[in-house]
N, C-alpha and C positions, 0 to 999 in steps of 0.2 A: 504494500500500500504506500507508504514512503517511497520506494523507489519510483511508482508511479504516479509522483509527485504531490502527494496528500501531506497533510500537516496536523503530527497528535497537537490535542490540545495541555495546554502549560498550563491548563484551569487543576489546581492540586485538589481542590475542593469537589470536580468531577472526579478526578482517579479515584477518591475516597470512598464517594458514593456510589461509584461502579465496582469498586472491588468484590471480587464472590457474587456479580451481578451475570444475566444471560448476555453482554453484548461489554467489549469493551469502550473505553470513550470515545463519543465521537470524533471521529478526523475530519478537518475541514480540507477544502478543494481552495488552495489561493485565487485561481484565476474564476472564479463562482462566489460571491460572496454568498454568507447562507446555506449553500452548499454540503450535505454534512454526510457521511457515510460510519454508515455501522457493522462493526464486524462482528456477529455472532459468535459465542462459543456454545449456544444452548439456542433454541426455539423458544424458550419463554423462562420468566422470572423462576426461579427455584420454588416459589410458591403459588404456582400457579395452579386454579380448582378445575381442569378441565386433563379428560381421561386422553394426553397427547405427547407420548415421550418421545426423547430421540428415537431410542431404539426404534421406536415404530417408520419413525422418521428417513433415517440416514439411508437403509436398504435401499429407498425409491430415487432417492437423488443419481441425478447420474450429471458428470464433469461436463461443466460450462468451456464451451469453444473461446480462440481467442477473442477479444484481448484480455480473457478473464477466465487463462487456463488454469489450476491449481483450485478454481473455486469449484462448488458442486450447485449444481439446479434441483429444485424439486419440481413437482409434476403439480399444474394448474391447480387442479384444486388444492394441496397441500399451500400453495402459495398464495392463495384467496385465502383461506384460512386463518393462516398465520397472519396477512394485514388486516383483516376483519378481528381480528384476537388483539392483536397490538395498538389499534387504532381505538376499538371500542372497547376492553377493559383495562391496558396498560396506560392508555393515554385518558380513560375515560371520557373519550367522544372529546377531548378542548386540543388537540394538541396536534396537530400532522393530518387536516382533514383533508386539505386539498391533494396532498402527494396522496393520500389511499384514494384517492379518488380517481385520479387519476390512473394509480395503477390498477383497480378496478375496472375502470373502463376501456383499459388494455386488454386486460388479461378476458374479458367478457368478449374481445372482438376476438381473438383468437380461435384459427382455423380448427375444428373439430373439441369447441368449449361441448363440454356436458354439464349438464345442471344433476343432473341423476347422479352421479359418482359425491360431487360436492354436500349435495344436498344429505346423502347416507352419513360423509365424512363429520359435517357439522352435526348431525343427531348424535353418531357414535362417539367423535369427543369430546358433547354435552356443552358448544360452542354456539349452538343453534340462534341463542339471544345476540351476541356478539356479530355474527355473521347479519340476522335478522336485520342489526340498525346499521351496520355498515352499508347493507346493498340498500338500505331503506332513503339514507340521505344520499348515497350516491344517487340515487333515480332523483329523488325529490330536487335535490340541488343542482345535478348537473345534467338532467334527462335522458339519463342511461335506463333503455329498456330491462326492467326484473321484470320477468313472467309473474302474476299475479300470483299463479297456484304456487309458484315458490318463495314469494314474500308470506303466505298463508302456513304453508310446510315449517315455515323459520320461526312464524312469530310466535312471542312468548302468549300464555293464555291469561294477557288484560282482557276486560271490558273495552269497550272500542273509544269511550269518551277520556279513557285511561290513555290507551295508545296516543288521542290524539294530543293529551297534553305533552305525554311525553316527546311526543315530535316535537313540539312547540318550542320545548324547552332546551332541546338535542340542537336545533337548528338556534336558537337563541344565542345560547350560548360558543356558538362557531364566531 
């Protein structure tokens, strides 16, 4: 990452608070301001309540081509997931909404997307909620088509006048 011209940060008070964390500190890009890249050592906090380990993990990934040889990929929905995971309960929906958004509406347009695979994946690692308000405000916000029956599939079981504060208050707070 260094050699690829990225820059750790001198913030001592970040090393602190990342140490024994799932991602080390972020590195910025000089010629990008704001620009900031995270390098995983873990999919999610150490304390995280959802049924999704490495191990289940690493098997699937297979090695990213240049110029980003040595790193590994995972498979679409594993990678929805994980921003639908990080955006809506690590960040609690305030923090990194426009970049999951974005990568959302990537990863949505990609050749041979299945919602069926995703959709299992979220039930099975009890991310359903997380996933649910990720693709909720990407549609709302940026007009990225979610199939109805799979924002139904995801959402948690409010009352509907419940749901719609809580949009209210999800997009308020952006």
């Amino acid at each position: 990452v260094i050699a690829a011209g990225w820059r750790e940060t001198d913030d001592q008070r970040l090393h602190r608070l990342m140490r024994g964390q799932h991602h080390l500190p972020p590195f910025s890009d000089p010629q990008l301001a704001g620009l900031r890249l995270e390098l995983h050592t873990a999919m999610l906090a150490p304390d995280h309540p959802f049924n999704w380990s490495m191990e289940q993990v690493w098997p699937l990934a297979t090695p990213a081509g240049a110029p980003f040889a040595g790193a590994s990929v995972l498979p679409l929905p594993q990678t929805l997931l994980h921003s639908a995971v990080h955006f809506a309960w690590q960040h609690s929906m305030t923090f990194g909404a426009w970049r999951t958004f974005r990568g959302v509406a990537l990863m949505l347009r990609e050749p041979g997307w299945q919602w069926t695979p995703f959709v299992e994946l979220a039930q099975r690692t009890r991310a359903r909620t997380a996933c649910y308000w990720t693709l909720r405000l990407t549609e709302r916000l940026c007009g990225v088509g979610v199939p109805r029956e799979i924002l139904n599939a995801l959402a948690p079981p409010n009352a509907a006048w419940v749901m719609r504060a809580l949009d209210r208050h999800f997009i308020a707070q952006l």
